[in-house]
N, C-alpha and C positions, 0 to 999 in steps of 0.2 A: 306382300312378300315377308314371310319371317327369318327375323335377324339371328343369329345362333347364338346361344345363349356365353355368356362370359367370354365371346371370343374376339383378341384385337390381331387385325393383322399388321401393325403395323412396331417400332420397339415402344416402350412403355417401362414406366415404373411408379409402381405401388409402393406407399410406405403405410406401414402398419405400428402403434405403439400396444405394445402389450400393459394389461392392467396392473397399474403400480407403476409404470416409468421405469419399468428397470431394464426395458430392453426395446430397441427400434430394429424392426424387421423387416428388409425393404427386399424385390425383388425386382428383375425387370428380364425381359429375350422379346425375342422378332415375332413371338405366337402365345396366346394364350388362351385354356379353355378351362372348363372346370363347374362345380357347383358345391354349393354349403347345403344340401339337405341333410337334417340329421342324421348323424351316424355314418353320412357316406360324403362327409367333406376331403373334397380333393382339387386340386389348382395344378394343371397341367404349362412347365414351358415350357417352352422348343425353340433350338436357336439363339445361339450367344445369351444364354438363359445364365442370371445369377443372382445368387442369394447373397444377405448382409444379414446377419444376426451378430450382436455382442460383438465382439472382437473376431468374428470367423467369416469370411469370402467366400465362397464356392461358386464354381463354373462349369458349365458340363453343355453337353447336345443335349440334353433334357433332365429335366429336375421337375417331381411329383412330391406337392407339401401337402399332407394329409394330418387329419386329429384337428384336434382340440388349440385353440391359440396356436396353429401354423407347426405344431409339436415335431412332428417328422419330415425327413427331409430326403427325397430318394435322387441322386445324381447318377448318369448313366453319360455312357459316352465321351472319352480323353477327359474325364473329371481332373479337376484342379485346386486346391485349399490353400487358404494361407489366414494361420491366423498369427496375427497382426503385431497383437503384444509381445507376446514369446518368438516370434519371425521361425513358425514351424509352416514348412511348406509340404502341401502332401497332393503326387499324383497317383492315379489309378484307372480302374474297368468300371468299378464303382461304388459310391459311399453310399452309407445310410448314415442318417445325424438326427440324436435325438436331441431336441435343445433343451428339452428339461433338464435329464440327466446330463448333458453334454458330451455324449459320447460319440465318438467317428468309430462307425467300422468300412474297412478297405479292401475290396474283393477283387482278385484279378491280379494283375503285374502289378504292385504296388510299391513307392516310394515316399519313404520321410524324411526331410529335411530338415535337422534342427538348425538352423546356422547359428543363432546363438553361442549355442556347445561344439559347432562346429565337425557336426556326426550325420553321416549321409547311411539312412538303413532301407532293405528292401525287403520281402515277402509274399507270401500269396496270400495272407491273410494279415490286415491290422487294424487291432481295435486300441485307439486310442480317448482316455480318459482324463476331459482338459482341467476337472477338477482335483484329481486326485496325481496329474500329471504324472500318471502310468502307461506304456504302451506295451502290447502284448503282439509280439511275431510270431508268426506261424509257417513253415513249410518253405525250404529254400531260405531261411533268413541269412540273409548277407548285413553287417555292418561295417562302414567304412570312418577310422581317426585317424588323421596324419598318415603316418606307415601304418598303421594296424590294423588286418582285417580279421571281425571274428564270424565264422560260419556253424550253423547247428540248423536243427528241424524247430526250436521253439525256442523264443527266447524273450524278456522283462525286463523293461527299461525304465528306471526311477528317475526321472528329470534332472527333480529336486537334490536326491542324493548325487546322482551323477554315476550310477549303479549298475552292472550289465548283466542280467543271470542265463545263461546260458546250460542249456541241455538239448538230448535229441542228438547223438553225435558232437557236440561241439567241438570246434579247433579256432585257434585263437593263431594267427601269424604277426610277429611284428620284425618286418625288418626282415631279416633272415633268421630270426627263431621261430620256434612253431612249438606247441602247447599243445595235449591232447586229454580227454578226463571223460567222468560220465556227467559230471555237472564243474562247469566253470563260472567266474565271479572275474567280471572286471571293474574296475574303479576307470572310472574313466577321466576322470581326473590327472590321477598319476596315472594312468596305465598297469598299474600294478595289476597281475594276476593271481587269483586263489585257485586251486583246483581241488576237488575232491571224487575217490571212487576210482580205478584203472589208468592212474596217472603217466603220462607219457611226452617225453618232448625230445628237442636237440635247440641246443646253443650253439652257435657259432663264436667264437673267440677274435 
């Protein structure tokens, strides 16, 4: 009787070191199938299925690691991230992650979580970039600070700086004021607002 090839039915975990040490790449879920013939490397899980790279977690009902050194990473299914360092937690419909680059993009109902900075943001689309710690919203973006909510179709989040650029309709609420422009600038720090282009608001006193 022949056995099927790379598949356990049982949970499991692989750990992988990538060449040079600079990064352990472990996975594990309830199923596993897959094959390394060149050019068509792929590693199928299914099932409380998750990934460990560097400082990043990922959880999904299924995750497909394809390429070169485990490179791409496709999560499908109540996807879930958190990476570790920074404590940015991210839900969604589904990722892709490249680990060379270190890039997350986020398709579907999506959610970020910095708790660090203490900003909860949402979208249907988010690519986030954990080296250059940039994240880019797309369509529906909702960001939540303290009292302050800012909404637009597009919007660019500087980590580092603490940055909010905002366009695509954007309005900015805090409290009971409300801000309105063709492109807005938060500091999320202070709070402070710039706005430029079709300026408009109401202050309340």
């Amino acid at each position: 009787m022949r056995k099927p090839a790379a598949l356990l039915a049982a949970a499991f975990l692989c750990v992988f070191s990538v060449p040079g040490g600079a990064d352990t790449f472990t996975f594990r879920a309830d199923r596993m199938s897959g094959g390394r013939a060149s050019g068509r490397e792929v590693t199928v899980l299914v099932g409380n299925a998750e990934v460990r790279s560097d400082n990043l977690v990922l959880r999904a009902g299924r995750i497909e690691i394809r390429g070169d050194d485990n490179q791409f990473i496709d999560c499908m299914g109540s996807v879930e991230g958190l990476e570790e360092e920074k404590d940015i937690l991210f839900k969604t419909d589904r990722l892709r992650y490249d680990r060379k680059l270190k890039i997350a993009r986020l398709e579907g109902d999506s959610t970020l979580e910095d708790r660090k900075n203490e900003i909860v943001a949402r979208g249907r689309f988010i690519e986030y970039d954990d080296q250059a710690e940039i994240t880019v919203f797309q369509i529906s973006v909702r960001l939540f600070k303290n009292d302050m909510v800012c909404r637009s179709e597009y919007a660019v989040y500087r980590r580092e700086e603490k940055l909010l650029d905002l366009s695509g309709f954007p309005v900015v609420f805090k409290k009971d004021d409300e801000f309105r422009a063709d492109r807005i600038r938060v500091d999320l720090d202070t709070e402070d607002v710039t706005m430029e282009g079709a300026v408009s608001g109401s202050i309340k006193n």
